[in-house]
RODO-2510 file (C-alpha; in nm, 4 decimals, decimal comma):
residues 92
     n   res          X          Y          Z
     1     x     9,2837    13,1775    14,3574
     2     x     9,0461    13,4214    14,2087
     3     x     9,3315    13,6878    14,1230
     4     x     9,4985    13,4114    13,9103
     5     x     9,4091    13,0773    13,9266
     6     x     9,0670    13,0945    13,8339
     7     x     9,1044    13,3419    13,5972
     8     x     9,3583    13,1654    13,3868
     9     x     9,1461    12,8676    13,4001
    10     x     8,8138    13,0702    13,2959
    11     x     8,8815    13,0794    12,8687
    12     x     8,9878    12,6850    12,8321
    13     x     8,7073    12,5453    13,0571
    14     x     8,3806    12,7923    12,8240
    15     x     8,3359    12,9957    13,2130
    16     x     8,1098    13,2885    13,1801
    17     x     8,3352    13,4808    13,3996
    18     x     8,6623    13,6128    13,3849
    19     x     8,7645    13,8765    13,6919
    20     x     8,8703    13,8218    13,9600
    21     x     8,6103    14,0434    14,1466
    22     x     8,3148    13,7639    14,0328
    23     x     8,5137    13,4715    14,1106
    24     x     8,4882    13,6188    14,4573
    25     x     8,0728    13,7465    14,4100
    26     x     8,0359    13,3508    14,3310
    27     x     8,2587    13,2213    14,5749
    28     x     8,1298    13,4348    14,8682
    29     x     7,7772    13,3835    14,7711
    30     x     7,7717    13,0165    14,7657
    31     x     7,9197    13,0059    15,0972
    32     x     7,6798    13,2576    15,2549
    33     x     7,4000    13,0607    15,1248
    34     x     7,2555    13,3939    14,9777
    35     x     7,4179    13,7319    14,8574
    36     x     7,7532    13,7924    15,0608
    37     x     7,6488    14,1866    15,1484
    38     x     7,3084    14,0665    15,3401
    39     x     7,5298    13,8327    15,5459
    40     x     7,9146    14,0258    15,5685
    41     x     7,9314    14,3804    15,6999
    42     x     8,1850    14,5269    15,5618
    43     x     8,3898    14,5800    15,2434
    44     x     8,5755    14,4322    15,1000
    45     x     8,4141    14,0817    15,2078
    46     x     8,7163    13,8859    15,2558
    47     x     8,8512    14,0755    15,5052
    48     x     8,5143    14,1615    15,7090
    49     x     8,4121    13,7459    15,6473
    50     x     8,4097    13,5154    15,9227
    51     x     8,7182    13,2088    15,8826
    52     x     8,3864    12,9658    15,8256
    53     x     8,2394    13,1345    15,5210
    54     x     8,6234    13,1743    15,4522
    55     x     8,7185    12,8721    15,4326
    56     x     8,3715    12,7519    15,2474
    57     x     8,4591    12,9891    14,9554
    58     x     8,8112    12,8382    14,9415
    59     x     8,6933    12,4827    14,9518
    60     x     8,4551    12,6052    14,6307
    61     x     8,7183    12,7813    14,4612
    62     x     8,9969    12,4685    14,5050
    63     x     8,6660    12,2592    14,4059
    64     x     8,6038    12,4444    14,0543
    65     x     8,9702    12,4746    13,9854
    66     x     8,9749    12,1147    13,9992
    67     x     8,7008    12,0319    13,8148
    68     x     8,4883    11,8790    14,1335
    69     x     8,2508    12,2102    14,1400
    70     x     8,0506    12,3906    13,8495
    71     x     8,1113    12,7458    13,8186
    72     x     7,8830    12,8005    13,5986
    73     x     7,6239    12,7234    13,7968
    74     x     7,7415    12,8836    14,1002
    75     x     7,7400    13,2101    13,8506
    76     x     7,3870    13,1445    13,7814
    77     x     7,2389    13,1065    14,1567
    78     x     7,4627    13,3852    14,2551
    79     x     7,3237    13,6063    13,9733
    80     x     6,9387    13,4356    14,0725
    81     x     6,9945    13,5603    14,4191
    82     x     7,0502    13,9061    14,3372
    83     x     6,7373    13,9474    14,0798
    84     x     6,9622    13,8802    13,7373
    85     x     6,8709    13,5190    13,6524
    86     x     6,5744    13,6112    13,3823
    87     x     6,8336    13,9164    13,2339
    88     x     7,1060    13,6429    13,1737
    89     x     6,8286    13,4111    13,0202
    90     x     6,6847    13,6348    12,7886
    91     x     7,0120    13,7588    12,6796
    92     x     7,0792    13,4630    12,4955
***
């Protein structure tokens, strides 16, 4: 999903994101509840991740791809937990 699917989907639906690496920094955030490296030890994440937080960033990612989830604002909480939100704001 965020090797391809997401990434194709990324220029037609206006997503602030395009690699594949920050589909999985959103993905892995939102379903840590928090920044993936305080919760996973290990890189890379997917393969250190428990199948729970697994399967959570799947759900999201089959969510956005289908419309049901808003990337964009995953991007922004995951960038909010990590100290970036008022960079990205005043960027603009």
């Amino acid at each position: 999903m965020t090797r391809d699917a997401l990434p194709a989907l990324a220029a037609t639906r206006g997503w602030p994101v395009r690699a594949d690496h920050c589909f999985q920094r959103i993905l892995l955030d939102q379903a840590c509840g928090g920044c993936w490296y305080d919760r996973i030890a290990g890189r890379p994440a997917y393969a250190h991740a428990d199948d729970a937080v697994l399967a959570r960033a799947v759900a999201l990612a089959e969510a956005a791809r289908d419309g049901a989830a808003d990337l964009p604002a995953m991007n922004r909480q995951s960038l909010a937990w990590r100290g970036k939100g008022q960079a990205i704001r005043r960027s603009r």
